[in-house]
C-alpha positions in Angstrom: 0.0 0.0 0.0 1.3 3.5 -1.2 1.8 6.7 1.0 2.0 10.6 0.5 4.1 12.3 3.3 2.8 15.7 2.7 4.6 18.7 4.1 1.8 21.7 4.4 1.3 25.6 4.5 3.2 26.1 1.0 1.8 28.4 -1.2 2.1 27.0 -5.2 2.1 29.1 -8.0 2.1 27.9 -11.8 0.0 26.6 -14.2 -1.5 23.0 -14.6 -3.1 21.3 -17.3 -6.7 19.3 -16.3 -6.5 15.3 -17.4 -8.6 13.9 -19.9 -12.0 13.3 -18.2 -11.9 9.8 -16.0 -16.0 9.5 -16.8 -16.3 10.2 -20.7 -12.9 7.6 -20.8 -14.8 4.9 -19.5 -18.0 5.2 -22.0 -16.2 5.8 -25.0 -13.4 2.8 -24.2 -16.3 0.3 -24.2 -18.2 2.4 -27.1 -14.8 0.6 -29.3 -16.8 -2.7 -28.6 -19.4 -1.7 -30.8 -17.4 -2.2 -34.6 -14.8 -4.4 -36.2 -13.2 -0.8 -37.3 -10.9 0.9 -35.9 -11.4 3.9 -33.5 -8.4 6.3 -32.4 -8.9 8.1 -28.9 -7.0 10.8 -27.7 -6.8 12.6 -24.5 -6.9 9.2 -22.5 -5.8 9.6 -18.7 -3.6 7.5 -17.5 -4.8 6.5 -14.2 -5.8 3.0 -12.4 -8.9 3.0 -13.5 -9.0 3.5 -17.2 -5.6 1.5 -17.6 -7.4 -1.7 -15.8 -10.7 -1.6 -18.4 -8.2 -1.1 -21.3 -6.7 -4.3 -20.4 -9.9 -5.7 -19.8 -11.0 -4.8 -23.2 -7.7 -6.4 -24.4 -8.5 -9.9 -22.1 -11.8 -9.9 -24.9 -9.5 -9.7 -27.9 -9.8 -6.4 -28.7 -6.5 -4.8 -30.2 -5.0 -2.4 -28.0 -2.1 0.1 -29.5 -0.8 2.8 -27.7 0.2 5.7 -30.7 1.6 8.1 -28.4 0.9 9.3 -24.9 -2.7 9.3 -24.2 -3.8 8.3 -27.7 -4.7 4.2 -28.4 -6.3 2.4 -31.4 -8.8 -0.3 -30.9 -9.9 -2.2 -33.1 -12.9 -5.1 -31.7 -12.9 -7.3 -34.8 -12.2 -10.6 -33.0 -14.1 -10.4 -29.8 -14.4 -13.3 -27.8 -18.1 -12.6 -25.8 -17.7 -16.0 -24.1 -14.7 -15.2 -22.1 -16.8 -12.6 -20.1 -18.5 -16.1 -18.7 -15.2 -17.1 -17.7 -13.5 -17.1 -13.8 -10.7 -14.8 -15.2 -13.0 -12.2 -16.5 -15.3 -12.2 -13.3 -12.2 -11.8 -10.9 -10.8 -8.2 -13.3 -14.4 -7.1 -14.3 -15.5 -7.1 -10.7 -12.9 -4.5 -9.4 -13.8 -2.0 -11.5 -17.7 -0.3 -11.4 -16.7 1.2 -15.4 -17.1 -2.3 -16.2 -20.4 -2.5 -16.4 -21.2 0.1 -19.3 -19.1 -2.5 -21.5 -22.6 -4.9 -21.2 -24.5 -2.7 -23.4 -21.5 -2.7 -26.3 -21.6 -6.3 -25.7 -25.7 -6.9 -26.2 -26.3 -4.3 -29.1 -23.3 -6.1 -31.0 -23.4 -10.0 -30.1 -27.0 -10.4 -28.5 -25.5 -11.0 -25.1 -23.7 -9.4 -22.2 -22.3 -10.9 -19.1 -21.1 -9.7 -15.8 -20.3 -9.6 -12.1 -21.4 -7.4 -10.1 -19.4 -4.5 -10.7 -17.0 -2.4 -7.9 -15.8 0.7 -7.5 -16.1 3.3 -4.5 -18.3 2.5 -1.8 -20.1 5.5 -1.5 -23.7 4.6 -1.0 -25.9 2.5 -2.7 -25.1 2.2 -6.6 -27.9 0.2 -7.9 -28.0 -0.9 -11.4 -31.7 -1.5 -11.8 -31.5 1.2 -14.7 -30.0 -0.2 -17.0 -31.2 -3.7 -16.8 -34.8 -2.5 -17.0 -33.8 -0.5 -19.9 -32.4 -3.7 -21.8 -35.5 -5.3 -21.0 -37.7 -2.7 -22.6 -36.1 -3.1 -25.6 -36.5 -6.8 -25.4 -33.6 -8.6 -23.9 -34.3 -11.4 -21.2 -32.2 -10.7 -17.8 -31.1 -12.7 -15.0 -29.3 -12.1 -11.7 -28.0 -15.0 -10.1 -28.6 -13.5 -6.5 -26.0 -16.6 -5.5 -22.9 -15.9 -7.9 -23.6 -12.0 -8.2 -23.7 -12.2 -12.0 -25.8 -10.7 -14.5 -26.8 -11.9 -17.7 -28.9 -10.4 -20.7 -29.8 -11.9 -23.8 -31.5 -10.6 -27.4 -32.2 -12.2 -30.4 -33.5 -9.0 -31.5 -33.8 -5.8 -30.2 -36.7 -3.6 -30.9 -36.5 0.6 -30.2 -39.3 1.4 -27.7 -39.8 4.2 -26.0 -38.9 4.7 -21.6 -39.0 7.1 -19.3 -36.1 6.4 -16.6 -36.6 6.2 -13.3 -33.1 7.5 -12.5 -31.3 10.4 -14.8 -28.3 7.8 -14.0 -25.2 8.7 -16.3 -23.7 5.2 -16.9 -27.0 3.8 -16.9 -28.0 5.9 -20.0 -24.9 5.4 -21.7 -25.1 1.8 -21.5 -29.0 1.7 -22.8 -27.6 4.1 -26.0 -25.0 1.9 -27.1 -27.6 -1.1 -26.5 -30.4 0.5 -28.7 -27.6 1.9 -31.4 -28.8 -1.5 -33.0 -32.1 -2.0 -32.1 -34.7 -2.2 -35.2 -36.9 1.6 -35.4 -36.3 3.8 -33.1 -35.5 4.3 -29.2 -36.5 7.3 -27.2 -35.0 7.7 -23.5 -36.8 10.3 -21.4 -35.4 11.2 -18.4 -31.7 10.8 -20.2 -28.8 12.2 -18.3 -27.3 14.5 -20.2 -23.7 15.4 -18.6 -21.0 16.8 -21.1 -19.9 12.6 -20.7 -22.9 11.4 -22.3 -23.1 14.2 -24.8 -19.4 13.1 -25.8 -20.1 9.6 -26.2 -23.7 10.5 -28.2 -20.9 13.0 -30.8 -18.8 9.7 -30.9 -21.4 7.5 -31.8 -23.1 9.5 -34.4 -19.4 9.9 -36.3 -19.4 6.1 -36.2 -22.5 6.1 -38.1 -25.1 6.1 -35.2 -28.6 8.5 -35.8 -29.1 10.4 -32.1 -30.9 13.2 -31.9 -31.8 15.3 -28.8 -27.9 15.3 -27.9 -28.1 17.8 -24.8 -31.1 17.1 -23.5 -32.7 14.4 -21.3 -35.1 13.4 -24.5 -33.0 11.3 -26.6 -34.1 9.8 -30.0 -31.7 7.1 -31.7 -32.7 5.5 -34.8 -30.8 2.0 -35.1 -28.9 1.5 -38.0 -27.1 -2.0 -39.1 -23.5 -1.1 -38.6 -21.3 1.0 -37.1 -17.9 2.8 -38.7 -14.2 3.5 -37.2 -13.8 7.4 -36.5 -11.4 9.5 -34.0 -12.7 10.9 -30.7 -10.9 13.1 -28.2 -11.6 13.4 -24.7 -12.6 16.1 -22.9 -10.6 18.1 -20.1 -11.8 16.3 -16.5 -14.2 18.7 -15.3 -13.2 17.2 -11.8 -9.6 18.0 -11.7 -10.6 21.4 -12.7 -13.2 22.2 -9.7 -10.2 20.2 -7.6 -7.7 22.4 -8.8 -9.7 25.3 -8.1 -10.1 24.4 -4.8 -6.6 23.5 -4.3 -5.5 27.0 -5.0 -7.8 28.8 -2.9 -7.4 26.8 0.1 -3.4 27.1 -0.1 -3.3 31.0 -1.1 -1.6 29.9 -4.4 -2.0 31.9 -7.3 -2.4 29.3 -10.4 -3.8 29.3 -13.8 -5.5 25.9 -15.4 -5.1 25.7 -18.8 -7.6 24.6 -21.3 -10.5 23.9 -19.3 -13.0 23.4 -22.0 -15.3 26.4 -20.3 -18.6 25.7 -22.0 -18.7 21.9 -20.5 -17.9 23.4 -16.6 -22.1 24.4 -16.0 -22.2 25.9 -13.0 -18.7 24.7 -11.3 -17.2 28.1 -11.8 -20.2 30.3 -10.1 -20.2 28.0 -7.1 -16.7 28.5 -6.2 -17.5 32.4 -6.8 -20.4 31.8 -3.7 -17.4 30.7 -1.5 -15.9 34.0 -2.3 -13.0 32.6 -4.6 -12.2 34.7 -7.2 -11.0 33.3 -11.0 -11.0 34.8 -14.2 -11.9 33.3 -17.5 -8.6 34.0 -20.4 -9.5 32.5 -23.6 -10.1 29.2 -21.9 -8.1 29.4 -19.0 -8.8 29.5 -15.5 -6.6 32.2 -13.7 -7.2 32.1 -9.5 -5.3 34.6 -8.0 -3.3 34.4 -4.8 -6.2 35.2 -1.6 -5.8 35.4 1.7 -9.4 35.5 2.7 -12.5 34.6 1.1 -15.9 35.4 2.0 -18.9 32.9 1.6 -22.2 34.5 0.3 -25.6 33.7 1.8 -29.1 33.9 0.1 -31.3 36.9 -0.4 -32.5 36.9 2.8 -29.2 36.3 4.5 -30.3 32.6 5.4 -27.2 30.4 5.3 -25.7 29.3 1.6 -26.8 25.8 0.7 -24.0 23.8 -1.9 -25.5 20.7 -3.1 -25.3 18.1 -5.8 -27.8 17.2 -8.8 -27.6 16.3 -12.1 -26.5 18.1 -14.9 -27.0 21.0 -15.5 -26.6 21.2 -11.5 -23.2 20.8 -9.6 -21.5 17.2 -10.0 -21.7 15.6 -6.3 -18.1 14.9 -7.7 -16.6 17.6 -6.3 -18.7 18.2 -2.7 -16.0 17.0 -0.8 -13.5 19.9 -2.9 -16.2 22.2 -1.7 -16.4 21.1 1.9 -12.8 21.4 2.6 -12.3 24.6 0.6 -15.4 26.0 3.0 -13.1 25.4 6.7 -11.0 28.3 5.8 -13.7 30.3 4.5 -15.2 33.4 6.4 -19.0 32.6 7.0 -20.6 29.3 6.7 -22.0 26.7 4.4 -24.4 23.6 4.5 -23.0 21.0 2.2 -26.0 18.6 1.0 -24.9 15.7 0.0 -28.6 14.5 -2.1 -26.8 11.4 -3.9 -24.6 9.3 -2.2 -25.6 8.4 1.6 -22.1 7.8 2.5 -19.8 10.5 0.7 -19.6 12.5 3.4 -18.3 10.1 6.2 -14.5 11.4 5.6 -15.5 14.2 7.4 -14.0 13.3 10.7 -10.8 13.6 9.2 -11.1 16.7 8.2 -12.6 17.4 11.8 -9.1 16.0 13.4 -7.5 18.7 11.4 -9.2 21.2 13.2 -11.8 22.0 11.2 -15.4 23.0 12.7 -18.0 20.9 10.7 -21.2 18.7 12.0 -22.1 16.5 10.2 -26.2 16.6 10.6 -27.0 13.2 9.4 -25.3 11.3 6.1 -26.4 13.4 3.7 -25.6 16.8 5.1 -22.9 19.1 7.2 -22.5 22.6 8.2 -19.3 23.9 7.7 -18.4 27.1 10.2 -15.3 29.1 8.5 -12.4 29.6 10.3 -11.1 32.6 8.2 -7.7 31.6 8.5 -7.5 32.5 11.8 -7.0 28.7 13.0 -5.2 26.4 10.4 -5.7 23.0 9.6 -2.9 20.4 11.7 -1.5 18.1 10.2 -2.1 14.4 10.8 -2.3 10.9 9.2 -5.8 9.2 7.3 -6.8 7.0 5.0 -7.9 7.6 1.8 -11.8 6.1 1.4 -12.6 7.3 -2.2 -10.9 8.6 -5.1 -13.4 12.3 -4.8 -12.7 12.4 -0.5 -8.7 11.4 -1.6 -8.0 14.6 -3.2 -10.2 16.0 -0.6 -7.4 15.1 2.1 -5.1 16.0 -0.2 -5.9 19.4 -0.6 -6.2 19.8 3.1 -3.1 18.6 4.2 -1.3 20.7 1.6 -3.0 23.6 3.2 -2.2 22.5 6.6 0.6 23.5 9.3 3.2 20.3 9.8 3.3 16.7 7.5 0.4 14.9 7.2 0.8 10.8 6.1 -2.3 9.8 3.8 -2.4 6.0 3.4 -4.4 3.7 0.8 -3.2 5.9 -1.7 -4.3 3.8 -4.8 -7.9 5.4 -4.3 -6.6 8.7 -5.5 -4.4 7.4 -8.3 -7.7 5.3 -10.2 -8.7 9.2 -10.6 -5.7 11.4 -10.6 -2.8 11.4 -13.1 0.5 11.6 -11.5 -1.2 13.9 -9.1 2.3 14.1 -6.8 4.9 15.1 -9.7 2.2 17.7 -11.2 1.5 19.7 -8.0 5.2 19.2 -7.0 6.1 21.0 -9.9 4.0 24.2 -8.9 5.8 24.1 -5.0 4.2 21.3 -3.2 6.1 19.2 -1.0 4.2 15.5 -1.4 6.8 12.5 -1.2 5.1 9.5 -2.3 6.4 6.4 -0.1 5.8 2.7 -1.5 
């Protein structure tokens, strides 16, 4: 297990560039499942997460290059569907939640799609009803085998339908797209998330030769067609890393710029740090955060406490609450942080509590952060990382903090963050990653 020693209270300054985005890499790798073309994809992060489905794409025989950094070819002309039945495939595929949005690749292509249950962070209840009832609506039989935690669905022949989703769940309408990309007439999903991610995949899919419509929206129309073409996709900045870096520099006093930030896919990230107080600038499509010794959190109208919580897009990624709860114990004022999604997101919060911070935590889904203004800083200490989001979290705070801080189960924060310790070293941190 991997360790960052982190030496605190170091103000950075530079500029960083954001990583492709971890989300969109996961949909469009197991979008290459759908044609015997190739498909060239560029902008690919190389973190833990998206490194363990590219070799699970390879363990089904599709054919991996690497062209230069960050951009592979794959090309799925000799996939082998039965090995996802197999004990090998069950053991990778079940470490790794992204897995699951290769099943809808796998049934819109071959008629069938296997897998176990999926992992990832525990976080709350993921469920996957979703998707499964969306495969089922356009005609595919499912099973769950409650003993082996395996799910199965198979289609002679799909048939477009129309559904309304019970959940605007991100992964859960990317897989039902690239199920129904084959299905005969026409599909409409209502209800659709419709995160920059999904719009991506939907651009990616129509260059292949796919007929969406409503691209943007949560009303989304695909016409299935018989075949799908080769084409070249790049990925977009992570909106994530952005937010964190953001955060990163307001909470250390830094003054840093983020370069090519891909503005128009941020929604309302940039506004909500404004309600801390932090101020940024928009350059071209830059972020520039000056250096700030205090910043001021806004409240409503009526001067009733600011409220920062998630929803989906168009509202604030519940990606980046924890970013948001750490940045606020250093703001002047306070902040509830409601956490709608995820019951268990917000359970790092004692950590940050150890470091001095004043937060309750008012049940699992919400805590009141009261500002310290700088007037107290954050101590140093040692934690664990639970989750890749609440990893950076830590991080951030112990880079703002007075003395070292030791955060262990470091491998959370790498499956989302690309070299995170050489890039923010090379801006002034002092983070000494110990194997």
């Amino acid at each position: 297990m991997s360790t960052f020693e982190i030496c605190g209270g170091q103000k950075l300054r530079g500029e960083l560039i954001p990583q492709g985005a971890k989300n969109e890499a996961l949909q469009v790798l197991c979008a290459t499942l759908l044609t015997s073309e190739e498909v060239v994809i560029s902008n690919i992060p190389n973190i833990r997460d998206v490194n363990f489905l590219i070799e699970l794409l390879k363990s089904l025989g599709v054919k991996i290059t690497e062209k230069e950094k960050g951009v592979f070819s794959f090309k799925a002309d000799a996939v082998d569907v039965d090995f996802t039945r197999s004990a090998e495939f069950r053991k990778k595929a079940s470490s790794l939640r992204g897995s699951i949005m290769m099943v809808g690749p796998l049934l819109g292509r071959f008629g069938r799609g296997y897998m176990p249950r999926p992992g990832g962070d525990k976080i709350g209840r993921r469920r996957l009803d979703t998707h499964f009832i969306g495969f089922e609506k356009l005609g595919a039989k499912f099973n769950y085998d409650l003993h082996d935690e395996f799910f199965s669905v198979e289609a002679s022949d799909l048939k477009g339908t129309y559904m309304l989703q019970d959940e605007a769940s991100v992964t859960g309408t990317a897989n039902i797209i690239m199920a129904a990309i084959f299905a005969r007439g026409k599909t409409t999903i209502y209800n659709a998330a419709c995160e920059p991610y999904v719009q991506q995949l939907c651009k990616m899919l129509n260059k292949m030769g796919a007929k969406i419509s409503g691209i943007g929206s949560n009303l989304l129309t695909i016409e299935g067609v018989k075949a799908l073409k080769g084409c070249e996709h790049r990925i977009l900045p992570d909106m994530i890393e952005v937010g964190s870096f953001i955060g990163l520099a307001a909470l250390t006093h830094s003054e840093i710029t983020i370069k090519n930030v891909s503005w128009e896919n941020l929604g309302i990230i940039p506004d909500s740090f404004k309600r801390l107080g932090i101020k940024l600038e928009k350059i071209n499509d830059d972020i520039h955060i000056p250096e700030q010794d205090h910043y001021e959190i806004e409240t409503f109208i009526d001067g009733s406490i600011m409220t920062i919580s998630d929803a989906i897009w168009p509202g604030l990624t519940p990606d980046l609450l924890s970013i948001f709860l750490v940045v606020a114990t250093q703001a002047k004022g306070s902040v509830l942080i409601h956490q709608k999604m995820f019951e268990s997101r917000l359970f790092f919060v004692d950590k940050i509590i150890d470091m001095g911070a004043q937060i309750i935590l008012c049940d699992p889904h919400r805590a009141t952060v009261i500002g310290l203004n700088n007037q107290f800083k954050l101590r140093g200490t040692t934690m664990v990382s639970p989750d890749i989001r609440a990893g950076v979290a830590l991080l951030i705070a112990a880079l703002s903090a007075e003395g070292k801080s030791i955060i262990q189960n470091i491998e959370q924060i790498d499956r989302g963050y690309e070299n995170i310790d050489v890039r923010l070293n090379s801006i002034g941190a002092k983070i000494k990653r110990l194997e």
